[in-house]
N, C-alpha and C positions, 0 to 999 in steps of 0.2 A: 116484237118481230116486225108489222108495218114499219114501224122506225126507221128500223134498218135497209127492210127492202127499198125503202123510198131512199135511202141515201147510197144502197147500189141503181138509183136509177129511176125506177120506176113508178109510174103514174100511181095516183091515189087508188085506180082502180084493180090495176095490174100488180099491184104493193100488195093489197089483197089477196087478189088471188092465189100470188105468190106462199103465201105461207100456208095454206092447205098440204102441199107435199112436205115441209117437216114436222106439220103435227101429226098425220097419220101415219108417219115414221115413227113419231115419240108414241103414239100408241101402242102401235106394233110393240113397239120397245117394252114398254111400259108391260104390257101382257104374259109377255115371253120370258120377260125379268121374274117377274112375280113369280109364273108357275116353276122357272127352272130355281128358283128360289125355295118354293116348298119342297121339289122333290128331290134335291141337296139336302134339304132342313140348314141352311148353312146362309148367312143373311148378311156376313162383308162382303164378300164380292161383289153382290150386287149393290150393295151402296160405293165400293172402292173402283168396279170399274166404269161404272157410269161418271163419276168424277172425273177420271181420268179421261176417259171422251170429254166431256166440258172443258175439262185445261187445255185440251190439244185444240178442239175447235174455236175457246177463245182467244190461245195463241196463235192461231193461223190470221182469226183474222184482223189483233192488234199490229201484227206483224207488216199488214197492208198500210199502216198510217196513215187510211182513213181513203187512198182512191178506192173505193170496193166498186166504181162507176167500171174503174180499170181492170178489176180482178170478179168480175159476175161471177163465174163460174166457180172457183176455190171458194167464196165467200158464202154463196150458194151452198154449199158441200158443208162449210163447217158451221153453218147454220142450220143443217140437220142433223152435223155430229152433236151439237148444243142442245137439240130437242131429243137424240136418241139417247142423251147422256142423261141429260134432267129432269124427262119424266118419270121415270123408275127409282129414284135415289128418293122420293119420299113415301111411295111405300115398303120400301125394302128399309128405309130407317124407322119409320111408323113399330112397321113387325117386330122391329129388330129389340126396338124399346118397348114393345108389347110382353114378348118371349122374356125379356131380364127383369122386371118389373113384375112381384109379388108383395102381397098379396093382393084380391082384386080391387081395394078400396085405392091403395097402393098405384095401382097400374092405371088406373083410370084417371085419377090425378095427376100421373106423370105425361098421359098421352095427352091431356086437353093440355096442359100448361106448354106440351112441346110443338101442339098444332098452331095452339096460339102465340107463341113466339116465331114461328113457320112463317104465319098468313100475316105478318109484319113484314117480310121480305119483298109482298105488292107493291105494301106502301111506299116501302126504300127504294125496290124497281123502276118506282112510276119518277122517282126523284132524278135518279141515276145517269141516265140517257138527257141529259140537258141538251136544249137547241140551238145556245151559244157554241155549243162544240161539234156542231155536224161539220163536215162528216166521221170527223175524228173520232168522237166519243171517247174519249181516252178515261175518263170517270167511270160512264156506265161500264167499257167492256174490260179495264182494268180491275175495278171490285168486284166481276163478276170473274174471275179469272181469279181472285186471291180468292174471294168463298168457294169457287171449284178447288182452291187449289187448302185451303185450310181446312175443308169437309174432309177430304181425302187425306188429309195427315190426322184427323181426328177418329177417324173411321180406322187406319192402322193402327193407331194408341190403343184404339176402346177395343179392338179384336184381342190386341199383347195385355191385357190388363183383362180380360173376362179369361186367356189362356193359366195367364198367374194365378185368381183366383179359383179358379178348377183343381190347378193339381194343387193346391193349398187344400183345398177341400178333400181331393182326393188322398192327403196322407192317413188321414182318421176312416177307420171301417162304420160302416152304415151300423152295425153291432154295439162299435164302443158309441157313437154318438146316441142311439137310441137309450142305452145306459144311463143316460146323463140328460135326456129333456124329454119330457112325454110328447106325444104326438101333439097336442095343444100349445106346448109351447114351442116347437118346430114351425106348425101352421102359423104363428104369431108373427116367429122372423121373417114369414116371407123371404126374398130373397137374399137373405143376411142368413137364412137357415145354414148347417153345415151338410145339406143333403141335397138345397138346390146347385143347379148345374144350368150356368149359365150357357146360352145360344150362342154361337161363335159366327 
């Protein structure tokens, strides 16, 4: 975010200070995401429209080809749509993979392997934004533009594919399946069981 600010313009100092107002937007965001997230119980949207904020805010401002010294204020703007978008989209994908992932041995090894392929994104981040290309950036804010833009095609697959395996589930009664595994071998499938019921 400095990066940027500095290549709309401003001083190392004022670059600074400049991005306190979209992260305490991305907070906000971030909070407000979460809680209307649990009391929906319902976890794409808030990974699907946070995305969708990030495309819109990286397209506005690949769209400036790189004066943002000429465009402060739009680039400003979609610099907090990119903070209001992106901080919520990993704890609403966190939960999301939390809630479809049984049993616990099961879940816990899917979250640390998802955080830590996650916290690889600093790395690629810190790559991204080369200083051969100021003010253009056409690397950093293009890749960050197709990950906004392949989360959100991935986040509607993985919603249609947890819808499929539901009502698949749902043809068989809780009765005849219980017929056929004892409650031991239900608990084993985890979420492969024919009683779990995946989070949408």
């Amino acid at each position: 975010m400095p990066t940027i600010t500095k290549a709309m313009g401003f001083t190392n100092t004022n670059a600074q200070l400049m991005v306190a107002p979209p992260y305490i937007a991305a907070a906000i965001s971030a909070i407000c995401s979460s809680k209307l997230s649990d009391h929906f119980y319902w976890r794409m949207p808030f990974a699907a429209i946070p995305l969708t904020i990030v495309t819109i805010g990286y397209s506005i401002v690949i769209s400036f080809h790189g004066q943002l010294n000429e465009n402060i204020g739009p680039t400003y703007f979609a610099m907090i749509l990119v903070c209001i978008g992106l901080y919520p989209t990993h704890p609403a994908t966190t939960s999301w993979l939390a809630n479809n992932l049984a049993p616990s041995g099961r879940r816990a090894i899917g979250l640390a392997l998802s955080i830590c392929i996650g916290n690889t994104g600093g790395v690629i981040g810190s790559y991204m934004y080369m200083d051969k290309e100021a003010p253009t950036y056409y690397t950093g804010f293009g890749l960050s533009l197709a990950f906004g833009g392949s989360g959100l095609i991935v986040a509607l697959l993985l919603e249609l594919s947890y819808i499929y395996a539901n009502r698949r589930k749902a043809k068989e009664s809780e009765a005849e399946i219980r017929e056929r595994y004892s409650d031991d071998e239900l608990l084993a499938m985890g979420d492969k069981s024919p009683l779990f019921k995946y989070t949408l």
